[in-house]
N, C-alpha and C positions, 0 to 999 in steps of 0.2 A: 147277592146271597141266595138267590133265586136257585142257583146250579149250584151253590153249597147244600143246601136245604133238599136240592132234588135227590142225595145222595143218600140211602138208607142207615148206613153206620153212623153219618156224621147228624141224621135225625137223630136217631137214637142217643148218639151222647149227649144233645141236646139236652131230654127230655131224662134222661138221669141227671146228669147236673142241675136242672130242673127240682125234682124228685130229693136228691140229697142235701143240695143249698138253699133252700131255699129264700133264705132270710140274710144271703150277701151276696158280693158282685157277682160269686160264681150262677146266681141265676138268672143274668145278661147274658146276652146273646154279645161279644166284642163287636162282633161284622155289620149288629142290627137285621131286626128280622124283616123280613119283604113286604110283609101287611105292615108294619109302625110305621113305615115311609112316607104316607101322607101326613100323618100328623108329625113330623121333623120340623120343627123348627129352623131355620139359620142361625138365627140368634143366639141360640142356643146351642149350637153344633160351636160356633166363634167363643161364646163364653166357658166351653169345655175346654176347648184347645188351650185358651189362653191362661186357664187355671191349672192344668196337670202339667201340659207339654213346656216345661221352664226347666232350667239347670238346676232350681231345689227339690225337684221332685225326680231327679235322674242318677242314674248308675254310671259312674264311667270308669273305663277300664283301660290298662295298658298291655301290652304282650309282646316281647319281643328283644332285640338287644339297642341298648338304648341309653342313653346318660338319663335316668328318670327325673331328676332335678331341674335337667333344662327341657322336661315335656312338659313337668306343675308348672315351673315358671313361663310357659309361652298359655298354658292354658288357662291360668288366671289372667296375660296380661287381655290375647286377645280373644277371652269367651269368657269367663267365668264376671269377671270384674265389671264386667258392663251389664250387670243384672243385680238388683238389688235380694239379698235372702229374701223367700217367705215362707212361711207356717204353712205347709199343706200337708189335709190330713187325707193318707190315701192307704193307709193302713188297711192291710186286709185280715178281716177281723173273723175269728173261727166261728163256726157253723156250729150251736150246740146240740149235742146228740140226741136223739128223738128217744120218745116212752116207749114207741114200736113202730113195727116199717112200716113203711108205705107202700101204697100201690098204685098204680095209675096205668089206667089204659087209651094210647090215642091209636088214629086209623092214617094210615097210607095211602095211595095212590096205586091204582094200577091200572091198565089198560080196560076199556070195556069187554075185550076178547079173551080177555085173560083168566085163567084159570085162578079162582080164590083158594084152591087145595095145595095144603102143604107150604102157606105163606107165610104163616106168623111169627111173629119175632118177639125170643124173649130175650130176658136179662134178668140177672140177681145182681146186683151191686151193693158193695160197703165199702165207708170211710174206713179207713187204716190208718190210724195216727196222724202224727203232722210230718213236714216233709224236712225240716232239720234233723232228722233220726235215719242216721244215713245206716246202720244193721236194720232196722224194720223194713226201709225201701227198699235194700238188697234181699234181705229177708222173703220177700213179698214176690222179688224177680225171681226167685229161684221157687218158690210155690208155684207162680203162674205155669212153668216149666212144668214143674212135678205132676202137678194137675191136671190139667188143659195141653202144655205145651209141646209135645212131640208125641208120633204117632201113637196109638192105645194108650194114653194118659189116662189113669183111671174114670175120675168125674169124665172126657172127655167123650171115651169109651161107653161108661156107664150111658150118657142122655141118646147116644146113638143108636145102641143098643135096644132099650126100650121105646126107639121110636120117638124120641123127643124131640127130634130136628136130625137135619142133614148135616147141618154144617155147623161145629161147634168150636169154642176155641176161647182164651182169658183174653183178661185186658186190664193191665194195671197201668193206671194214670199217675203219672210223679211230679206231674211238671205244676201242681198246683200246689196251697196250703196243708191241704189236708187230702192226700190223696186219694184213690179209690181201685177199687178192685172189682172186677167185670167178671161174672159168667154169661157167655154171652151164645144164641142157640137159634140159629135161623132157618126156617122152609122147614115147617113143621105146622100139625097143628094140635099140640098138648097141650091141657088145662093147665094155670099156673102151681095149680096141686100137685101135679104130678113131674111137673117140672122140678118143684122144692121140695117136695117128697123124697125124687133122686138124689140131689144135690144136698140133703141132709144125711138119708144113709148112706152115702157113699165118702162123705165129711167123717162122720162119727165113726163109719167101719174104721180109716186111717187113726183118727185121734186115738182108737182102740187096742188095734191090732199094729200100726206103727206105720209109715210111709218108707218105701222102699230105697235101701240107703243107698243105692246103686244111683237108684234116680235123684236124690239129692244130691249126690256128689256130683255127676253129668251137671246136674242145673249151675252148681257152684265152680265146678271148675270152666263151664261154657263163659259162664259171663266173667269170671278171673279173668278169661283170654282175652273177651273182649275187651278189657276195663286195662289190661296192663298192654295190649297193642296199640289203641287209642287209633285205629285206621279213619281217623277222621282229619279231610282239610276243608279250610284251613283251621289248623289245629287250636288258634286261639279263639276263633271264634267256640271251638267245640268245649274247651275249659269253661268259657264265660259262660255260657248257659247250663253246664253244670253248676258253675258256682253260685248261678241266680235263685236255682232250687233250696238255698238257705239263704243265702243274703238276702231276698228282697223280704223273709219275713223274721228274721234277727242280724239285723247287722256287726252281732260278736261276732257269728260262724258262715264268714265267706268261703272256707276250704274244706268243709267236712266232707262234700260229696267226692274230694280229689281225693280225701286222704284215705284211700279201700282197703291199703295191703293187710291192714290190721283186722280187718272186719273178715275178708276171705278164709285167715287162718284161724278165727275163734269160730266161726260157722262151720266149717269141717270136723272139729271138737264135738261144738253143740250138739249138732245133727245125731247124735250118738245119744244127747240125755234129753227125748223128749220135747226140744225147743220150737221145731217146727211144728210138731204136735201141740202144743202148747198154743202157736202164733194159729193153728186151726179154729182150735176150739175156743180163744176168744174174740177174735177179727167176726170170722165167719161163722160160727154157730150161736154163741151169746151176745155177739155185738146187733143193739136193735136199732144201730144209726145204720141202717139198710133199708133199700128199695126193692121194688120188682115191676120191670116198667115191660108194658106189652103192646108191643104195633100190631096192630090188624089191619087187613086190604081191603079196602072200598075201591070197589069201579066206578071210575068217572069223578074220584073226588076234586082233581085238579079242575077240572070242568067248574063245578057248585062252586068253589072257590076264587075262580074267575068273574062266575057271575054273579059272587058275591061283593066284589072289590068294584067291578064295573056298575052294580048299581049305587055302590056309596057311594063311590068320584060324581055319577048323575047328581044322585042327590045335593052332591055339593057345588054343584056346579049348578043346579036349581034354584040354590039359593042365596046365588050370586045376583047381584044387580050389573047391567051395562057398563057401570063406572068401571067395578071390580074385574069382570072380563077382560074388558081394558086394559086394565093394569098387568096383567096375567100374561095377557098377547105382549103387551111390550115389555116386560121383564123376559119371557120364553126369546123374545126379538135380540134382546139384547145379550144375554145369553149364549144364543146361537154364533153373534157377531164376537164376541166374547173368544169363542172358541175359534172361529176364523182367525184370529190374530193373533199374528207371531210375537215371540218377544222381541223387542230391543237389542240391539246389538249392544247396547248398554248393561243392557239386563242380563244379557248372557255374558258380560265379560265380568260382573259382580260373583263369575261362579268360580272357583278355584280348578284348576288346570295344569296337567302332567301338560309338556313339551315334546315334542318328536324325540328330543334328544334324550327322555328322562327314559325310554321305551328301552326293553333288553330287544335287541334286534337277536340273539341267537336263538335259534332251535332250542326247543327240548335236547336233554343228554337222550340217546339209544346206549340202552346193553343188548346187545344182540352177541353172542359169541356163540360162533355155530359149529356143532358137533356131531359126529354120525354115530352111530351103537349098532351095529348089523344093520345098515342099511335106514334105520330110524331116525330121523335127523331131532335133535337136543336140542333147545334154543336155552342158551343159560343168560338170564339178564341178571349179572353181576354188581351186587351193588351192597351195601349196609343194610341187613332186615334186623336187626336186634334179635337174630336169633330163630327169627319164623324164616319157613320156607312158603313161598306159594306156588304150590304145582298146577298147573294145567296140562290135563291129556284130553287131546283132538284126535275126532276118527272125522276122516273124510266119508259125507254119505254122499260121494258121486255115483255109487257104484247103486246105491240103492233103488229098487222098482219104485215109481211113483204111488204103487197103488198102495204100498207100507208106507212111502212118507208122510204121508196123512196123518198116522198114529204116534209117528215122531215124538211130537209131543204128550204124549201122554205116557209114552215109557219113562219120560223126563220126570215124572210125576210118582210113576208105580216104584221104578227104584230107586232104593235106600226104603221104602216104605212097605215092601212083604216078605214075608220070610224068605231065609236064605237058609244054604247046607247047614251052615254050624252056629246060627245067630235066628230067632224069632224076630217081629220087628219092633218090638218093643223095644229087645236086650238090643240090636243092633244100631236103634237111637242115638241110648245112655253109650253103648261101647265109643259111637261115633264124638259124643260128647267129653266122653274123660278124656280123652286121648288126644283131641286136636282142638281146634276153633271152629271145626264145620267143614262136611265132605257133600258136595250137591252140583246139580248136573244140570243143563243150560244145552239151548241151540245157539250157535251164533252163526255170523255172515261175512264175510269178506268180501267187499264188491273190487271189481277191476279198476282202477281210478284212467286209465285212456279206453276203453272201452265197453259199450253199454251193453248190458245184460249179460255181463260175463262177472260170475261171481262164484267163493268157497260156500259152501253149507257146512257146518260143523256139530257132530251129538259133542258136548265138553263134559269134562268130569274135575270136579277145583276143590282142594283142598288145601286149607292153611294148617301147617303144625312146627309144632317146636325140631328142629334137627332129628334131637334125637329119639324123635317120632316119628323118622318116616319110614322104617320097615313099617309101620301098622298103618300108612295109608297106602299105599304099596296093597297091604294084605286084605284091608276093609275094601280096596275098589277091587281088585280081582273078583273078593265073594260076593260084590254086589253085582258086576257087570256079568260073572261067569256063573252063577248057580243060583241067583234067585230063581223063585219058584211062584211060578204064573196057576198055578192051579185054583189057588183062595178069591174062590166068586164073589163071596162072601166082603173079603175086605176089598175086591177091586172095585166091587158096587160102593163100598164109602168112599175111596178116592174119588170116581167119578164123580158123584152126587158132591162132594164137596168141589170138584173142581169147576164145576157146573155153577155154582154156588159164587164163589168168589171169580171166576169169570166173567160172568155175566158184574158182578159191582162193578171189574175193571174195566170191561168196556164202554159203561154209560161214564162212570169217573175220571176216564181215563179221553172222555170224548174226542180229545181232538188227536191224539195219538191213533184212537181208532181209526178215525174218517182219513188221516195221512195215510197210514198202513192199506185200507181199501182202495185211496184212491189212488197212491204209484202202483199199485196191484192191477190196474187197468193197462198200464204200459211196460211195468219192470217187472221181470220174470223175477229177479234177489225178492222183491215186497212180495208176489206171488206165492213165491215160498214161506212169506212170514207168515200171511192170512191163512196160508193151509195149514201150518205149524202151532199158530198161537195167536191167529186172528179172528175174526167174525166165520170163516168158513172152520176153523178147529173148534167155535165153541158151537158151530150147529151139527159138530160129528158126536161133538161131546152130550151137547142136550138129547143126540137120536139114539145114543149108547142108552142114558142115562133113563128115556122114555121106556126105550125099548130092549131091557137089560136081559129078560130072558131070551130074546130073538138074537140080540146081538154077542154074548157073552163068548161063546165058541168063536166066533169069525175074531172076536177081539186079543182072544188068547193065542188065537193060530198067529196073529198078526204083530202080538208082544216078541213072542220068542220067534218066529222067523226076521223081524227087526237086529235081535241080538247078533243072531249069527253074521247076517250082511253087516251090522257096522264093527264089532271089536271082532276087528281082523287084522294082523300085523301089514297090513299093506297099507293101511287105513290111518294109522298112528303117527302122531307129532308131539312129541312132548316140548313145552313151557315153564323153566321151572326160576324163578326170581328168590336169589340166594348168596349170600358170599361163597369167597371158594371152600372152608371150612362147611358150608353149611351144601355145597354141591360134591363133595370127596365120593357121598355115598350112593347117587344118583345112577351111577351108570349101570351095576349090578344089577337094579331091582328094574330098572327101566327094559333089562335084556331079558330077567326072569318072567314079568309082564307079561313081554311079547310071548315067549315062548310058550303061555297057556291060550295061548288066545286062540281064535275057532281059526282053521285050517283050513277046513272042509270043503269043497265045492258047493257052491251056491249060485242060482239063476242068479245074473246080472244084466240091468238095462246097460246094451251094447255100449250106446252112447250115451251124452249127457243129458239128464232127466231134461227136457223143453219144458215150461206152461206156455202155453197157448193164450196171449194175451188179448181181452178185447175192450174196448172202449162199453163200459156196461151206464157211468150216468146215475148211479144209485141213490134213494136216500133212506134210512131204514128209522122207525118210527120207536120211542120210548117213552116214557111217563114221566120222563125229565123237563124242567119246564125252560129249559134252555136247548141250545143249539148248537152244535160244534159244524163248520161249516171249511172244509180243505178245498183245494186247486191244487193241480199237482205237473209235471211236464219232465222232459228231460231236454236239457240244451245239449247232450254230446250227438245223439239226433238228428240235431239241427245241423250237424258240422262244425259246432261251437266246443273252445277248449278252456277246460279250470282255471282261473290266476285267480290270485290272492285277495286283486281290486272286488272278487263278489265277495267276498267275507264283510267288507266294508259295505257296499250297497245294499247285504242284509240286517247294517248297521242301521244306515239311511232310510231303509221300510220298514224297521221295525218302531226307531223313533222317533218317526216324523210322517211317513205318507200312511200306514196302516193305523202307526197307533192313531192320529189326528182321527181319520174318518173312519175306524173301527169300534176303537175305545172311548174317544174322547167324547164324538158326535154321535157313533152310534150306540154306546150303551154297551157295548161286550165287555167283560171281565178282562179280557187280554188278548194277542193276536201274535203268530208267531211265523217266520219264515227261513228257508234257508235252501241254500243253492251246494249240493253235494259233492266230492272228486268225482263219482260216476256218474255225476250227470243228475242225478235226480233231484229234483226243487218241489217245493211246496210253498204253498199260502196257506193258512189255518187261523183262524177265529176261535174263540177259546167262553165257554157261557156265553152264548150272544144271544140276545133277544130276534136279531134281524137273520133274515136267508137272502132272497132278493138283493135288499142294498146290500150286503157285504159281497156280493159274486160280481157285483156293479162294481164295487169299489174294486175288488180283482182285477177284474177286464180293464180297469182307466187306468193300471200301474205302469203300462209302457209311455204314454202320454206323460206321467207324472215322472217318469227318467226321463223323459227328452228332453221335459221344459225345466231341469233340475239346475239348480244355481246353488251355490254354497262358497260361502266366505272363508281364509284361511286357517282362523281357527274354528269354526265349524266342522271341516275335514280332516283337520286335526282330531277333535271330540270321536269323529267318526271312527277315523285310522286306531285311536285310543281303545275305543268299545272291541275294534275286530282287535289286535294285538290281544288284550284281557283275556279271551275266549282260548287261545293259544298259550299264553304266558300263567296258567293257574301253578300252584304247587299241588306237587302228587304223591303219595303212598307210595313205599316201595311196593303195593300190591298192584295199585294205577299206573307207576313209572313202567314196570313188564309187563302188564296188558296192553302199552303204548306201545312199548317197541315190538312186541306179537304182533301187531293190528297191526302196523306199517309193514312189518318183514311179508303178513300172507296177502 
């Protein structure tokens, strides 16, 4: 919990759930906090288990096609029946509403180097009803939206504006009793006064004057789209935890949250008499079941905390006697011996087990059906979307100067988010939102699968909509890609400062993905490209923009719009579009009108292909995180060495048995993750780990630990089982066409 807790959002909701429940389970920590760990009990950890985790106190669910009578009947005879009922009461019991809010203020961590200017973090949160009230929780999504949720959102706008924080944004919780709703306002340093001072008149202006019906509909018809595509697999897992958000606290209404179509068409109604005005001004302005919780930066607090923890454990270990030590040594002895030892071959055939033969041995389906439009090659992956289309358009940036790819990323960021010829960026949000499921742009990569550092770079532009929406994605990416307008200092200085912002969370959060991305960066020209694009090297271009915005503002804009020109260029373009044939009739027109606006013009081009210049650099870069993410990284095509299938399996074999053992088990990391690539590229990574040293020890002994490797038939079976799964998932028709893309480039 150490590397949960190091994370500042997930402090923070800490200490609001804190803040708002206090007086039920929601003011637990589930994970347990990092200081309670000495005082844990066993005994008590055993006598929880054995009191909650029983078939009377569980939910169980079926999905699928199925004779249902003969799944009750196998599941009383062999699970249910061999447990006797009991009476547990685990009722989660509501939070009753306070006289007036609270407030609370804790302090953070930060470097001793580090600057305390512009760090504080606020929030305003309130309860929202209860979570069986399936229009208030929709209700409440489509606020967060209006509000907060897409670019110049009023409240969103308003705290930035006056200087209230950099980086601002909602946050509505549903997955509890009694939900909650976040304003939430980070890397600032304004009084809570002036914080709720905002956040009041800019409340009361809407309840007044009326929220803008443009932007309600956007919010409501965005999440319609999402709620009736349901792009989630597998798909019954995603029903069941909708349906737990009522079920587990009335068991009359297990399907309220499934049943929307009804709620989306009286919302569109309402939204006309007042109703989200209404849900403003009693949630948020008169509702006094509200917090306002405020983190502030202490340098070196992790430090005090350490050597607060390290003088208790003394203490207690002072006042232990010889016997007690004793005991301590050989319970830690036994323990460790504990963990040495395998199970049973007994013990493991006690576990239930698919067969070689139960395994689908086929591939994936490919749609791949290829077609040319003036030289522009089509890839149609034909298949059942219910109606949605998913486009992707790919511009090759081979052609582009190294010294613009740098800034790659950050065009990925500016557009769709500043004004364009015929749309502000506000209008061009809500326009994005009525009309489709969402239009957003993305780098991606294509590596060579027989040769090393040969790989595609791609700027993408993706959009999901209904058929008979796709002249307006057609029309919304031409004005986004061909005439925004890079002039507005003003709002590029907010994207950066936000981008700067939630960068920086994702790469201490995102730890071990970071330390991978760095360290095949030392040998793979593809990972090279990622770190200048969206790694630890794009967020120190981002932080020098961001430090130094009047110095760098010009060089940034010269660098925006000549990025344009070099990538949408009709030589550059690939279209992707995942549709049946009724839903691809209209495709080829607007794919040909496209090109034909697209930049022409001569433009300097690097002759050949952009090189990084790779070196073994060894890095380790320091945070105030109190864990460790620790990678290894190589490429075996390299070595002369070629892909088969048998290393999907032996990343079975280190992940469940040689890493986890002496990563997780013995050494204390949270988790440890490996994997050997078609180009070549592999990785080792530790995931929260307390250790550095041992875990790079444990790295270097994994060849040793393949040579002396023994495994029993079904053992290698479990294994062969684990790699197939990884292969064998169900996919979205959005997933099934980004499959067969990914293999065609």
């Amino acid at each position: 919990m150490k590397g949960a807790f190091s994370n500042l959002d997930n402090m923070m909701h800490r200490e609001l759930m804190n803040s708002l429940f206090p007086d039920t389970v929601y003011s637990n920590e589930s994970g347990g906090l990092p200081q309670a760990i000495p005082d844990l009990q066993y005994t008590d950890l055993l006598a929880f288990h054995k009191k909650y985790y029983h078939p009377s106190n569980s939910y169980i669910y079926l999905y699928g096609n199925m004779d249902i009578e003969e799944k009750l009947i196998w599941l009383d005879k062999a699970y249910l029946s061999r447990y006797d009922k009991l009476e547990i009461d685990s009722k989660i019991t509501l939070q009753p509403s306070f006289k007036q809010r609270v407030e609370v203020e804790k302090k953070y961590t930060i470097g001793v180097h580090e600057s305390e200017e512009n760090r504080t973090f606020l929030t305003y949160n309130a309860v929202i009803g209860t979570n069986p009230d399936p229009e208030l929780n929709i209700a409440f999504q489509v606020l967060n939206y209006a509000l907060l949720g897409f670019p110049g959102a009023p409240l969103r706008q308003a705290l930035i504006d006056r200087g209230i924080a950099k980086d601002v944004y909602g946050a509505y919780n549903n997955e509890i009793y009694q939900p909650t709703f976040s304003v939430v306002a980070k890397n600032g340093n304004a009084t809570t006064e002036s914080f709720m001072t905002t956040i009041s008149e800019v409340l009361q202006q809407l309840v007044r004057e009326g929220i803008d019906k443009q932007t309600l509909l956007a919010g409501i018809n965005s999440l319609e789209f999402n709620y009736r595509e349901a792009a989630f697999e597998p798909k019954g897992v995603h029903f069941f935890l909708k349906m737990l958000g009522s079920w587990l606290y009335d068991h009359r209404f297990p399907f309220v949250h499934l049943e929307t179509n009804r709620i989306f068409t009286a919302l569109k109604t309402k939204m006309h008499n007042g109703f989200f005005e209404q849900l403003l001004d009693t949630y948020l302005l008169k509702n006094t079941h509200t917090s306002i919780v405020v983190l502030v930066p202490e340098k070196g607090l992790n430090a005090k905390k350490d050597a607060e923890l390290k003088m208790r454990l003394q203490n207690y270990r002072d006042s232990l006697n010889s016997d007690e030590i004793q005991r301590i040594v050989e319970r830690t002895d036994a323990l460790k011996a504990y963990q040495n030892q395998s199970s049973t071959l007994q013990q493991r055939a006690s576990i239930p087990m698919l067969s070689r033969k139960d395994m689908n041995s086929k591939a994936p389906a490919l749609y791949q059906d290829l077609k040319n439009v003036d030289g522009t090659t089509i890839l149609h992956h034909k298949m059942f979307t219910n109606g949605i289309g998913y486009l992707r358009i790919l511009f090759d940036l081979k052609a582009v100067p190294v010294e613009l790819l740098a800034y790659a990323g950050i065009l990925c960021q500016v557009l769709g988010a500043l004004d364009t010829e015929h749309y502000d960026f506000r209008q061009l949000s809500n326009e994005i939102h009525i009309n489709s499921g969402g239009i957003s742009t993305d780098l991606g990569t294509y590596a060579d699968t027989k040769q090393a550092n040969k790989y595609k770079a791609t700027f993408e532009i993706n959009a999901k909509i209904l058929y008979d929406k796709l002249d307006f994605a057609f029309d919304i990416i031409r004005e986004i890609i061909l005439t925004t307008k890079f002039e507005d200092t003003k709002r590029i200085y907010e994207i950066i400062s936000e981008m700067k912002s939630r960068e920086q969370s994702i790469l201490i959060s995102s730890g071990s993905n970071t330390a991978i991305k760095r360290a095949l960066s030392y040998h793979s020209e593809m990972a090279a490209f990622k770190d200048l694009v969206s790694g630890i090297t794009h967020y120190q271009l981002v932080e020098r923009i961001e430090t130094n915005f009047e110095e760098e503002q010009e060089r940034l804009i010269i660098a925006l719009k000549e990025l344009v020109r070099h990538i949408f260029r009709p030589e550059n373009m690939l279209v992707s579009y995942t549709a049946d044939e009724q839903g691809y009739t209209r495709l080829e027109p607007l794919v040909a009108e496209l090109k034909s606006g697209l930049f022409t013009h001569q433009v300097e081009k690097d002759k050949d292909k952009v090189v990084f210049h790779t070196s073994l650099r060894n890095e380790g870069f320091k945070t105030t995180s109190e864990v460790q993410y620790a990678a290894q990284t190589g490429n075996f095509l390299e070595k002369g060495f070629t892909y088969t299938g048998s290393l999907r399996v032996l990343k079975m074999i280190l992940s469940f048995d040689y890493l986890w053992n002496n990563i997780r088990v013995k050494g204390g990391a949270y988790g440890c993750m490996n994997a050997f690539q078609r180009d070549g590229d592999s990785y080792m990574v530790s995931y929260r780990d307390p250790n550095l040293e041992k875990t790079y020890k444990v790295f270097e002994q994994t060849p040793s630990f393949i040579n002396a490797f023994e495994a029993t038939e079904s053992e290698m079976t479990r294994y062969i089982i684990g790699a197939i799964k990884e292969l064998d998932t169900p996919m979205t028709p959005a997933m099934a066409g980004y499959h067969s893309l990914y293999l065609y480039l």
